[in-house]
N, C-alpha and C positions, 0 to 999 in steps of 0.2 A: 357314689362309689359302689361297684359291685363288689361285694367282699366273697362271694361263694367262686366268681373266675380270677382276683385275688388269688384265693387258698388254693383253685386249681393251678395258675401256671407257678405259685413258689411251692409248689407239694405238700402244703399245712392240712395236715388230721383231721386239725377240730379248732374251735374258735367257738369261747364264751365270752359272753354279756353278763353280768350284773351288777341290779342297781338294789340299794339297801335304804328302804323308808326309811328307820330310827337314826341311823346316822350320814345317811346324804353321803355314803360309799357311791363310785359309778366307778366302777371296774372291769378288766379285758383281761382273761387268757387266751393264749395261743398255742397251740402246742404244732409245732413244726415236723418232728420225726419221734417215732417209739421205735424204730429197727433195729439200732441196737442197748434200748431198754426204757428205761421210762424218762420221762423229759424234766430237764432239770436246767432251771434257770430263774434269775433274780425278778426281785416284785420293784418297779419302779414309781414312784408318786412325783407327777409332773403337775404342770399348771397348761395343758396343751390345749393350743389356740382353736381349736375343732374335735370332734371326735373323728373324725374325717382322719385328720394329725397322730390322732391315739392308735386308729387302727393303723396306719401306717406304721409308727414306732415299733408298735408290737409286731406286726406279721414280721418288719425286717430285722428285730433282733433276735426275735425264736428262731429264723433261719439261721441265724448267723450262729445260734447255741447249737446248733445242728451240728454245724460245720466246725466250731471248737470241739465238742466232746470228740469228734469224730477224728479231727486231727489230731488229738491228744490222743488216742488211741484209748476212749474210754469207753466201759458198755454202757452207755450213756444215750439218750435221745435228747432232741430243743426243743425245749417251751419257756416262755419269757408271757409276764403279766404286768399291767401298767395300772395303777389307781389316778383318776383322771380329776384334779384339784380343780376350786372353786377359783384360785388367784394364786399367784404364784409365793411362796413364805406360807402355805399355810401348817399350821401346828399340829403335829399328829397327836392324835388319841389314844387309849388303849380300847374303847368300842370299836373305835375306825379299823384298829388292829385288829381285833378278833371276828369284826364283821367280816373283813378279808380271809382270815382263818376260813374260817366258814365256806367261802366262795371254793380256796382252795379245797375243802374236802370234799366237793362234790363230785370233785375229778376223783377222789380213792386210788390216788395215787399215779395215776399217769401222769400228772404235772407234781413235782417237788417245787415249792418256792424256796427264794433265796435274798439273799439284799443285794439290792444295787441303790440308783442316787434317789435319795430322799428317803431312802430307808433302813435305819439303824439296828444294833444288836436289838432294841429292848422293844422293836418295831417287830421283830422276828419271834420275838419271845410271848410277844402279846398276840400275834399269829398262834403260836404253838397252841395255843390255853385252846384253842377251836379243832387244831388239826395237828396230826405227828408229820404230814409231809409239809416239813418248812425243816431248811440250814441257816443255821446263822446268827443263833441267838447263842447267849449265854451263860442262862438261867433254867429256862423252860426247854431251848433245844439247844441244839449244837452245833458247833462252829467257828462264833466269833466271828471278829471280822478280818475277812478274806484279802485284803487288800496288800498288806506284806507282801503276799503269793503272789497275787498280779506282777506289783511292783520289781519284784524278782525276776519273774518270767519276761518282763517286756525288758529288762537289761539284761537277761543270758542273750535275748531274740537279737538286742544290740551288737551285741559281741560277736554276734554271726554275719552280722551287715556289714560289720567291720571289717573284718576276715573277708568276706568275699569282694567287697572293695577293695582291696588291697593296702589298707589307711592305717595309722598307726594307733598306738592305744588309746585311753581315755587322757590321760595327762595333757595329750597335745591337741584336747578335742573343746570345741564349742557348741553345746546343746540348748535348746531352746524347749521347750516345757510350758505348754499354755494349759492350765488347767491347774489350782495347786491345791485341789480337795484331798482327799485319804488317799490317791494312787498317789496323784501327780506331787505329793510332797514328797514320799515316800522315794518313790522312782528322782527326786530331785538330789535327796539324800545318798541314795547309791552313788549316782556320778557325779555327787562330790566328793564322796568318799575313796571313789578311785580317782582324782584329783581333774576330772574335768569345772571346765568353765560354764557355768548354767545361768542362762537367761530366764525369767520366769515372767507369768503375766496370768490374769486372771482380773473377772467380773468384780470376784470378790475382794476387794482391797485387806481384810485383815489377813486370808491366806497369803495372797503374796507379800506382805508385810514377813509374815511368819517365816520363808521361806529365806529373804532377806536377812534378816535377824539372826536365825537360828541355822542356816548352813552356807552365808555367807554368798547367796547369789546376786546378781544381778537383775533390775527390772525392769520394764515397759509398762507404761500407764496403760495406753488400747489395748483391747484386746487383741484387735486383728493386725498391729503392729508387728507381732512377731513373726508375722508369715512374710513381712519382708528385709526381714535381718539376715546378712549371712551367715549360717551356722552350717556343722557338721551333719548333726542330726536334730531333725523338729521331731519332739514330743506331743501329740496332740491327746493330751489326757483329759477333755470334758464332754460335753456331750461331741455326737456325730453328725456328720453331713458337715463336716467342716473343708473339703477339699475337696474346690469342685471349677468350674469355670472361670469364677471371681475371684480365687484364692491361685488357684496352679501357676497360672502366668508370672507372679509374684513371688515364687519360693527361689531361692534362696542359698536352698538346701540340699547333702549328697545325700543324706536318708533321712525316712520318717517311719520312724517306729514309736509306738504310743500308748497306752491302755485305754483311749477311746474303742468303743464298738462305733463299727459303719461309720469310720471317719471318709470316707468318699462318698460324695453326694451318687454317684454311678460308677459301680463297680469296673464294670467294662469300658465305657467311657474311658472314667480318669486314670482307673491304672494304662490303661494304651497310654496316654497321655504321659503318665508320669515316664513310663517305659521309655516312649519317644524322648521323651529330654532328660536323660542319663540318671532321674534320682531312684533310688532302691527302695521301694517299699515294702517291708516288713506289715503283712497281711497282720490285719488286727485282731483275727479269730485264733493267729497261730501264734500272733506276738503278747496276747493278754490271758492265754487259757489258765495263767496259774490261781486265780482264782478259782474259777472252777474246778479245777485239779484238786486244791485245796478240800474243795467243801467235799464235791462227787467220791475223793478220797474215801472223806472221811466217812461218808453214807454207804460206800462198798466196803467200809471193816480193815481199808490200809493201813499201815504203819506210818511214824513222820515221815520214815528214811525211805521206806516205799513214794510217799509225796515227794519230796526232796526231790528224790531221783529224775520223776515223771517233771516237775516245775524245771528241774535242770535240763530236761530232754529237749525243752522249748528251744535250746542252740543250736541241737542235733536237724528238729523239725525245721527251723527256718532256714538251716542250711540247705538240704534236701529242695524247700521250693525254689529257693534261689537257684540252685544248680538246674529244676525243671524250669524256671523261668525263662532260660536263656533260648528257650526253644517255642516259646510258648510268646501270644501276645504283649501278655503282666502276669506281675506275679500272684496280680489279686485272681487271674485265671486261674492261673500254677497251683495254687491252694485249694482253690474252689473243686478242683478234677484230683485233688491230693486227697482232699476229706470223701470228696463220693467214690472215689476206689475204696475207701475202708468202711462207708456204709453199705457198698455191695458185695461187699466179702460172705457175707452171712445167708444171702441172697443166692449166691455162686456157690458157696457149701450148699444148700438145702436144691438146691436143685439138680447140682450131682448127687449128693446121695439118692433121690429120690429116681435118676436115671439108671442108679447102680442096682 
Protein backbone atom coordinates (compact mmCIF):
# COMPACT_ATOMS: atom_id res chain seq x y z
CA UNK A 1 0.00 0.00 0.00
CA UNK A 2 1.32 3.44 -0.88
CA UNK A 3 -0.10 5.50 1.71
CA UNK A 4 1.86 9.07 0.90
CA UNK A 5 -0.34 8.65 -3.09
CA UNK A 6 -3.19 7.53 -0.82
CA UNK A 7 -3.01 10.96 1.15
CA UNK A 8 -2.40 12.67 -2.14
CA UNK A 9 -5.47 11.64 -4.37
CA UNK A 10 -8.06 11.79 -1.03
CA UNK A 11 -6.24 15.37 -0.01
CA UNK A 12 -5.20 14.04 3.69
CA UNK A 13 -2.68 16.59 5.71
CA UNK A 14 -1.02 14.39 7.67
CA UNK A 15 -1.22 10.71 8.72
CA UNK A 16 0.43 9.17 12.11
CA UNK A 17 1.73 6.05 13.41
CA UNK A 18 1.99 4.98 16.85
CA UNK A 19 2.95 2.16 18.57
CA UNK A 20 3.30 2.20 22.64
CA UNK A 21 5.79 -0.60 24.34
CA UNK A 22 4.23 -0.52 27.89
CA UNK A 23 0.78 -1.27 26.78
CA UNK A 24 0.88 -2.96 23.26
CA UNK A 25 -1.21 0.59 21.84
CA UNK A 26 -0.74 0.39 17.79
CA UNK A 27 -2.62 3.42 16.78
CA UNK A 28 -3.51 5.66 13.36
CA UNK A 29 -4.43 9.37 12.88
CA UNK A 30 -5.45 10.89 10.06
CA UNK A 31 -6.21 14.05 9.77
CA UNK A 32 -8.05 14.90 6.29
CA UNK A 33 -8.71 18.70 6.05
CA UNK A 34 -7.82 21.87 8.71
CA UNK A 35 -9.47 24.65 6.02
CA UNK A 36 -12.04 25.38 7.79
CA UNK A 37 -10.31 24.69 11.36
CA UNK A 38 -8.91 21.91 13.17
CA UNK A 39 -9.97 18.31 12.60
CA UNK A 40 -12.28 16.82 14.84
CA UNK A 41 -13.35 13.34 14.78
CA UNK A 42 -13.90 9.94 16.85
CA UNK A 43 -11.08 7.41 18.18
CA UNK A 44 -12.29 3.92 17.00
CA UNK A 45 -10.83 0.45 18.54
CA UNK A 46 -11.34 -2.29 15.97
CA UNK A 47 -9.86 -5.78 15.72
CA UNK A 48 -8.88 -5.03 11.77
CA UNK A 49 -7.78 -8.01 9.92
CA UNK A 50 -4.52 -6.04 8.41
CA UNK A 51 -3.07 -2.79 9.01
CA UNK A 52 -3.39 -2.61 5.43
CA UNK A 53 -7.60 -2.51 6.71
CA UNK A 54 -6.54 0.15 9.37
CA UNK A 55 -5.22 2.41 7.13
CA UNK A 56 -7.95 2.11 4.80
CA UNK A 57 -10.70 2.78 7.76
CA UNK A 58 -9.02 5.74 8.65
CA UNK A 59 -7.98 7.61 5.48
CA UNK A 60 -11.97 6.92 4.48
CA UNK A 61 -13.45 8.20 7.48
CA UNK A 62 -11.43 11.30 8.07
CA UNK A 63 -12.50 12.21 4.63
CA UNK A 64 -15.73 11.59 5.24
CA UNK A 65 -15.34 13.96 8.87
CA UNK A 66 -14.33 16.40 6.21
CA UNK A 67 -17.33 16.42 4.37
CA UNK A 68 -19.82 16.22 7.51
CA UNK A 69 -18.34 19.13 9.29
CA UNK A 70 -18.48 20.92 6.02
CA UNK A 71 -21.98 19.97 5.21
CA UNK A 72 -23.15 20.88 8.60
CA UNK A 73 -21.78 24.13 7.98
CA UNK A 74 -19.28 23.95 10.87
CA UNK A 75 -15.74 25.71 11.17
CA UNK A 76 -14.71 22.43 11.57
CA UNK A 77 -11.85 20.33 9.72
CA UNK A 78 -11.70 15.74 9.39
CA UNK A 79 -9.56 13.70 11.16
CA UNK A 80 -10.63 10.21 12.48
CA UNK A 81 -8.10 7.80 14.54
CA UNK A 82 -8.33 4.08 14.83
CA UNK A 83 -6.56 1.80 17.75
CA UNK A 84 -5.83 -1.35 15.92
CA UNK A 85 -6.83 -4.53 18.52
CA UNK A 86 -5.08 -7.76 19.33
CA UNK A 87 -8.74 -9.81 18.66
CA UNK A 88 -11.76 -8.66 18.39
CA UNK A 89 -13.75 -8.19 22.50
CA UNK A 90 -10.84 -7.03 23.59
CA UNK A 91 -11.21 -5.00 27.09
CA UNK A 92 -10.16 -1.51 27.24
CA UNK A 93 -7.85 -0.05 29.79
CA UNK A 94 -7.32 3.14 31.45
CA UNK A 95 -3.25 2.82 30.39
CA UNK A 96 -4.46 1.74 26.87
CA UNK A 97 -6.62 5.10 27.32
CA UNK A 98 -4.17 7.46 28.37
CA UNK A 99 -1.41 6.00 26.15
CA UNK A 100 -3.85 7.07 23.30
CA UNK A 101 -4.22 10.56 25.21
CA UNK A 102 -0.87 10.82 24.57
CA UNK A 103 -0.74 9.99 20.86
CA UNK A 104 -3.51 12.59 20.62
CA UNK A 105 -1.40 15.37 21.98
CA UNK A 106 1.29 15.31 19.83
CA UNK A 107 -0.86 16.76 17.18
CA UNK A 108 -1.54 20.12 19.91
CA UNK A 109 -4.55 20.20 18.61
CA UNK A 110 -4.99 19.86 15.06
CA UNK A 111 -6.81 16.61 15.50
CA UNK A 112 -9.58 16.81 18.56
CA UNK A 113 -10.51 13.02 19.36
CA UNK A 114 -13.96 11.81 20.03
CA UNK A 115 -15.88 8.44 20.53
CA UNK A 116 -16.99 6.28 18.08
CA UNK A 117 -17.49 2.09 18.19
CA UNK A 118 -15.58 0.49 20.75
CA UNK A 119 -14.96 3.60 22.60
CA UNK A 120 -16.86 4.73 25.49
CA UNK A 121 -17.48 7.91 27.84
CA UNK A 122 -15.00 6.67 30.44
CA UNK A 123 -12.63 5.59 27.39
CA UNK A 124 -12.67 9.53 26.60
CA UNK A 125 -12.22 10.52 30.07
CA UNK A 126 -9.09 8.26 30.52
CA UNK A 127 -7.97 9.94 27.13
CA UNK A 128 -8.35 13.41 28.71
CA UNK A 129 -5.94 12.67 31.95
CA UNK A 130 -3.08 12.72 28.90
CA UNK A 131 -4.67 15.47 26.63
CA UNK A 132 -7.53 18.45 26.61
CA UNK A 133 -8.11 17.70 22.94
CA UNK A 134 -10.69 14.70 23.31
CA UNK A 135 -14.99 15.15 23.51
CA UNK A 136 -16.71 12.87 24.88
CA UNK A 137 -16.23 12.04 28.16
CA UNK A 138 -18.01 12.79 31.21
CA UNK A 139 -15.81 13.33 34.09
CA UNK A 140 -12.36 14.45 32.84
CA UNK A 141 -13.90 16.14 29.50
CA UNK A 142 -17.02 16.77 27.90
CA UNK A 143 -19.70 15.77 26.01
CA UNK A 144 -21.17 12.54 26.73
CA UNK A 145 -22.34 10.36 24.58
CA UNK A 146 -23.25 11.82 21.34
CA UNK A 147 -25.41 9.23 19.99
CA UNK A 148 -29.09 10.93 20.83
CA UNK A 149 -27.79 13.54 18.33
CA UNK A 150 -26.83 11.24 15.50
CA UNK A 151 -29.93 9.34 16.11
CA UNK A 152 -31.91 12.59 15.80
CA UNK A 153 -30.27 13.90 12.91
CA UNK A 154 -30.46 10.49 10.61
CA UNK A 155 -34.60 10.69 11.46
CA UNK A 156 -35.00 14.73 10.53
CA UNK A 157 -32.64 13.31 7.30
CA UNK A 158 -35.66 10.64 7.14
CA UNK A 159 -38.40 13.05 7.02
CA UNK A 160 -36.72 14.72 4.05
CA UNK A 161 -36.60 11.41 1.97
CA UNK A 162 -39.85 11.19 2.72
CA UNK A 163 -40.98 14.41 1.44
CA UNK A 164 -39.14 14.29 -1.47
CA UNK A 165 -40.62 10.91 -2.41
CA UNK A 166 -43.80 11.80 -2.20
CA UNK A 167 -44.64 8.80 0.64
CA UNK A 168 -46.64 9.26 3.47
CA UNK A 169 -45.65 9.58 7.14
CA UNK A 170 -44.07 7.27 9.58
CA UNK A 171 -47.50 5.37 10.80
CA UNK A 172 -47.76 3.81 7.42
CA UNK A 173 -44.15 3.03 7.14
CA UNK A 174 -41.93 -0.22 7.24
CA UNK A 175 -38.17 0.42 8.38
CA UNK A 176 -35.47 -1.95 8.66
CA UNK A 177 -32.46 -1.10 11.05
CA UNK A 178 -29.59 -3.42 11.05
CA UNK A 179 -27.31 -2.50 13.51
CA UNK A 180 -29.00 -2.10 17.20
CA UNK A 181 -25.83 -0.62 19.15
CA UNK A 182 -26.13 3.27 20.90
CA UNK A 183 -27.44 4.86 17.36
CA UNK A 184 -29.30 2.01 15.79
CA UNK A 185 -31.56 1.51 19.16
CA UNK A 186 -31.89 4.85 19.50
CA UNK A 187 -32.97 5.71 15.80
CA UNK A 188 -35.13 2.34 16.47
CA UNK A 189 -37.00 4.15 19.16
CA UNK A 190 -37.88 7.32 17.23
CA UNK A 191 -39.67 5.49 14.59
CA UNK A 192 -41.56 3.72 16.91
CA UNK A 193 -42.36 6.42 18.57
CA UNK A 194 -43.81 7.95 15.50
CA UNK A 195 -45.62 4.74 15.03
CA UNK A 196 -43.60 3.14 12.33
CA UNK A 197 -43.16 -0.68 11.93
CA UNK A 198 -39.38 -1.64 12.59
CA UNK A 199 -37.51 -4.62 11.57
CA UNK A 200 -34.35 -4.93 13.52
CA UNK A 201 -31.24 -7.31 13.17
CA UNK A 202 -27.83 -7.37 14.38
CA UNK A 203 -24.52 -9.73 15.26
CA UNK A 204 -25.19 -8.95 18.52
CA UNK A 205 -28.15 -11.17 19.71
CA UNK A 206 -28.85 -9.27 23.35
CA UNK A 207 -29.24 -5.84 21.24
CA UNK A 208 -31.61 -7.07 19.16
CA UNK A 209 -33.35 -8.98 21.99
CA UNK A 210 -33.44 -5.40 23.65
CA UNK A 211 -34.93 -3.63 20.79
CA UNK A 212 -37.58 -6.40 20.76
CA UNK A 213 -38.53 -6.27 24.25
CA UNK A 214 -38.38 -2.87 25.00
CA UNK A 215 -39.84 -0.94 21.69
CA UNK A 216 -41.81 -3.65 20.50
CA UNK A 217 -39.94 -4.42 16.96
CA UNK A 218 -39.60 -7.01 14.84
CA UNK A 219 -36.60 -9.36 14.11
CA UNK A 220 -34.24 -11.36 11.64
CA UNK A 221 -31.87 -13.72 12.84
CA UNK A 222 -29.01 -13.03 9.65
CA UNK A 223 -27.61 -10.33 9.64
CA UNK A 224 -27.68 -9.80 5.95
CA UNK A 225 -31.37 -11.03 5.84
CA UNK A 226 -32.54 -7.58 6.12
CA UNK A 227 -31.23 -6.26 2.87
CA UNK A 228 -33.78 -8.60 1.39
CA UNK A 229 -37.04 -7.58 3.20
CA UNK A 230 -39.27 -5.29 1.71
CA UNK A 231 -39.23 -2.09 3.54
CA UNK A 232 -39.67 1.52 3.31
CA UNK A 233 -36.64 2.75 4.48
CA UNK A 234 -33.25 0.44 5.37
CA UNK A 235 -31.43 1.81 8.27
CA UNK A 236 -27.78 0.63 8.10
CA UNK A 237 -26.46 1.60 11.41
CA UNK A 238 -23.12 -0.55 12.00
CA UNK A 239 -20.19 -0.59 10.56
CA UNK A 240 -19.59 0.44 6.54
CA UNK A 241 -18.95 -0.86 3.23
CA UNK A 242 -22.22 -2.59 3.62
CA UNK A 243 -23.65 -1.61 0.08
CA UNK A 244 -22.10 -2.69 -2.50
CA UNK A 245 -22.36 -5.20 -5.52
CA UNK A 246 -23.55 -8.24 -3.19
CA UNK A 247 -25.93 -6.47 -1.37
CA UNK A 248 -27.73 -3.71 -4.10
CA UNK A 249 -29.17 -6.23 -6.43
CA UNK A 250 -31.04 -7.53 -3.22
CA UNK A 251 -32.75 -4.31 -1.75
CA UNK A 252 -35.79 -4.20 -1.26
CA UNK A 253 -36.09 -0.81 -0.35
CA UNK A 254 -37.48 3.05 -1.42
CA UNK A 255 -34.73 4.76 1.00
CA UNK A 256 -31.62 4.22 2.94
CA UNK A 257 -30.94 6.45 5.46
CA UNK A 258 -28.71 5.20 8.34
CA UNK A 259 -26.08 6.38 11.06
CA UNK A 260 -23.53 4.23 9.44
CA UNK A 261 -20.22 6.14 7.98
CA UNK A 262 -19.24 4.92 4.26
CA UNK A 263 -22.02 2.58 4.24
CA UNK A 264 -21.30 2.21 0.22
CA UNK A 265 -18.51 -0.12 -0.42
CA UNK A 266 -17.85 2.82 -3.70
CA UNK A 267 -19.21 6.00 -3.48
CA UNK A 268 -19.56 6.55 -7.18
CA UNK A 269 -20.12 3.30 -8.20
CA UNK A 270 -23.03 2.46 -5.87
CA UNK A 271 -24.67 5.63 -5.58
CA UNK A 272 -25.09 5.54 -9.77
CA UNK A 273 -26.42 2.30 -9.00
CA UNK A 274 -28.65 2.94 -6.42
CA UNK A 275 -29.73 6.34 -8.56
CA UNK A 276 -30.29 3.95 -11.48
CA UNK A 277 -32.87 1.75 -9.71
CA UNK A 278 -35.13 4.36 -8.18
CA UNK A 279 -33.90 4.12 -4.32
CA UNK A 280 -33.01 7.66 -2.44
CA UNK A 281 -30.12 7.57 -0.63
CA UNK A 282 -29.69 9.84 2.18
CA UNK A 283 -25.71 10.47 2.07
CA UNK A 284 -24.48 9.29 5.38
CA UNK A 285 -22.09 12.29 6.14
CA UNK A 286 -25.26 14.48 5.86
CA UNK A 287 -27.81 12.08 7.32
CA UNK A 288 -25.47 11.32 10.74
CA UNK A 289 -23.74 14.75 11.38
CA UNK A 290 -25.62 15.23 14.60
CA UNK A 291 -23.26 13.79 16.42
CA UNK A 292 -20.78 15.72 15.43
CA UNK A 293 -22.83 18.70 15.64
CA UNK A 294 -23.42 17.74 19.15
CA UNK A 295 -19.85 17.43 20.28
CA UNK A 296 -18.09 20.27 17.68
CA UNK A 297 -21.17 22.38 19.34
CA UNK A 298 -20.15 22.11 22.23
CA UNK A 299 -16.12 22.65 21.63
CA UNK A 300 -17.21 26.13 19.66
CA UNK A 301 -19.02 27.46 23.12
CA UNK A 302 -22.80 26.77 21.47
CA UNK A 303 -25.94 26.74 23.22
CA UNK A 304 -28.40 23.47 23.36
CA UNK A 305 -30.81 25.41 21.24
CA UNK A 306 -28.09 26.62 18.98
CA UNK A 307 -27.30 22.42 18.69
CA UNK A 308 -30.90 21.78 18.39
CA UNK A 309 -31.31 23.92 15.71
CA UNK A 310 -28.14 22.93 13.55
CA UNK A 311 -29.18 18.65 14.34
CA UNK A 312 -32.69 19.88 13.12
CA UNK A 313 -31.09 21.64 9.95
CA UNK A 314 -30.03 18.01 8.87
CA UNK A 315 -33.97 18.14 7.03
CA UNK A 316 -33.24 21.33 5.61
CA UNK A 317 -29.41 19.82 4.23
CA UNK A 318 -30.70 16.63 2.97
CA UNK A 319 -33.49 18.28 1.25
CA UNK A 320 -31.09 20.69 -0.67
CA UNK A 321 -29.02 17.37 -1.98
CA UNK A 322 -31.84 15.70 -2.95
CA UNK A 323 -33.17 18.46 -4.95
CA UNK A 324 -29.22 18.70 -6.55
CA UNK A 325 -29.34 15.11 -6.98
CA UNK A 326 -31.83 15.13 -9.63
CA UNK A 327 -29.32 16.72 -11.89
CA UNK A 328 -26.44 15.07 -10.75
CA UNK A 329 -25.28 11.18 -11.20
CA UNK A 330 -26.31 10.24 -7.13
CA UNK A 331 -26.84 11.81 -4.56
CA UNK A 332 -23.63 10.44 -2.83
CA UNK A 333 -22.23 12.95 -5.88
CA UNK A 334 -24.73 15.71 -4.90
CA UNK A 335 -23.22 15.95 -1.32
CA UNK A 336 -19.77 15.25 -1.98
CA UNK A 337 -19.66 18.84 -4.50
CA UNK A 338 -22.33 20.17 -1.67
CA UNK A 339 -19.63 19.89 1.19
CA UNK A 340 -16.52 21.12 -1.11
CA UNK A 341 -18.40 24.35 -2.17
CA UNK A 342 -18.47 25.23 1.55
CA UNK A 343 -14.70 24.21 2.04
CA UNK A 344 -13.98 26.50 -0.73
CA UNK A 345 -15.75 29.48 0.35
CA UNK A 346 -12.77 30.53 2.67
CA UNK A 347 -10.43 29.86 -0.13
CA UNK A 348 -12.63 32.15 -2.61
CA UNK A 349 -12.88 34.94 0.25
CA UNK A 350 -9.00 35.05 0.71
CA UNK A 351 -8.22 35.23 -2.59
CA UNK A 352 -10.53 38.21 -3.46
CA UNK A 353 -9.49 39.94 -0.79
CA UNK A 354 -6.00 39.57 -1.53
CA UNK A 355 -7.05 40.66 -5.54
CA UNK A 356 -8.81 43.76 -3.80
Amino acid sequence: MDILKLMQVHGHELVGFHQDPATGLRAIIAVHSTVLGNALGGTRRWAYASTDEAVTDVLRLSEGMTYKAAAADLPMGGGKSVIILDKPGQQPTEAEGRAMGRFVETFRGTYIAAEDVGVSPQFCDWMAMETRHIMGGENVSTGGDPSPFTARGVFNSMKACLAHAGMSDFPSLTIGVQGCGATGFKLAKLCREAGAAVIVTDVHVPSMKRCVEELGCMAVGNDRNLFHEKLDILAPCALGAVLGPETIPHLRCRIICGTANNMLVDPVRDGRVLQQRGIIYSPDFIANAGGLIRLAGLYLGMTESQIDAKVAGIEQTTSEVLREAATRPSTAEAAIEYAKRRIQRPKAKAAAATRG
